[in-house]
C-alpha positions in Angstrom: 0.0 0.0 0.0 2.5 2.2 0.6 4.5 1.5 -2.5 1.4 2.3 -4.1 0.2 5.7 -2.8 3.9 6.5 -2.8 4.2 7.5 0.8 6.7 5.9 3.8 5.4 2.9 5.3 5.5 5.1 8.4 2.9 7.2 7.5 0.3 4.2 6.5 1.2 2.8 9.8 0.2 5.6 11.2 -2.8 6.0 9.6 -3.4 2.2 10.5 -3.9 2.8 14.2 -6.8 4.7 15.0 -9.4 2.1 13.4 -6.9 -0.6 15.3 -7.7 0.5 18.7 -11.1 1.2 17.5 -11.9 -1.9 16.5 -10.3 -3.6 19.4 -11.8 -0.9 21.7 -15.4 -2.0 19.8 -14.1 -6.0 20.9 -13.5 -5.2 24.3 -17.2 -3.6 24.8 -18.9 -6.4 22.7 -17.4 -9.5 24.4 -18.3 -7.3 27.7 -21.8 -7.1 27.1 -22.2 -10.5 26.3 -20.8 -10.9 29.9 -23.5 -9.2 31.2 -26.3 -10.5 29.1 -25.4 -13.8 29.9 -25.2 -12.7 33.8 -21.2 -14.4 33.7 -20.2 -13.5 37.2 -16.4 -11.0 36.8 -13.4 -13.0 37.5 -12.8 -13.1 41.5 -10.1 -10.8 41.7 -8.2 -13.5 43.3 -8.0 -15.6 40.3 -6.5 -12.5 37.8 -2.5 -12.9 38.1 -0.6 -9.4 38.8 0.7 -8.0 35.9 4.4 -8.2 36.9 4.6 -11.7 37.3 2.5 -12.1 34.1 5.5 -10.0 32.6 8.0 -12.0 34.8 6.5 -15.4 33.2 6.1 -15.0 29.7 8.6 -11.6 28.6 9.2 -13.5 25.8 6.1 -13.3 24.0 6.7 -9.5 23.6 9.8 -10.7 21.2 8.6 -11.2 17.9 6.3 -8.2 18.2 9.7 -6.4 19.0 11.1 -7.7 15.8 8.7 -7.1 13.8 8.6 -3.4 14.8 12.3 -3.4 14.5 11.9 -4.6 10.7 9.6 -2.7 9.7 11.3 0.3 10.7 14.7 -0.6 9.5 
């Protein structure tokens, strides 16, 4: 796409992000209210693991999203 509106890959990137967030923004609110229409009880907060050891645990699952943002900006 970017080759063919003759523009950096940067700059459709860019443009690529709003409607990403919205759509997963849009996700997020759909999966919640059929949640609620189900009457699902919330997690206990007990069961949700803290986000450092989440991050602790499983770091490497950031990697390829690293090099992919590395690549594409090279």
């Amino acid at each position: 796409m970017a080759e063919f509106l003759q523009v950096p890959f940067y700059e459709v990137a860019l443009a690529a992000v709003i409607p990403a967030l919205l759509f997963y923004v849009a996700l997020f609110i759909q999966v919640d209210l059929e949640r609620r229409r189900k009457q699902d009880p919330a997690d206990a907060q007990e069961e949700i693991p803290r986000l450092g050891r989440v991050l602790r645990e499983g770091w490497y699952f950031l990697l390829p999203l690293a090099a992919l943002v590395y690549g594409c900006s090279a």
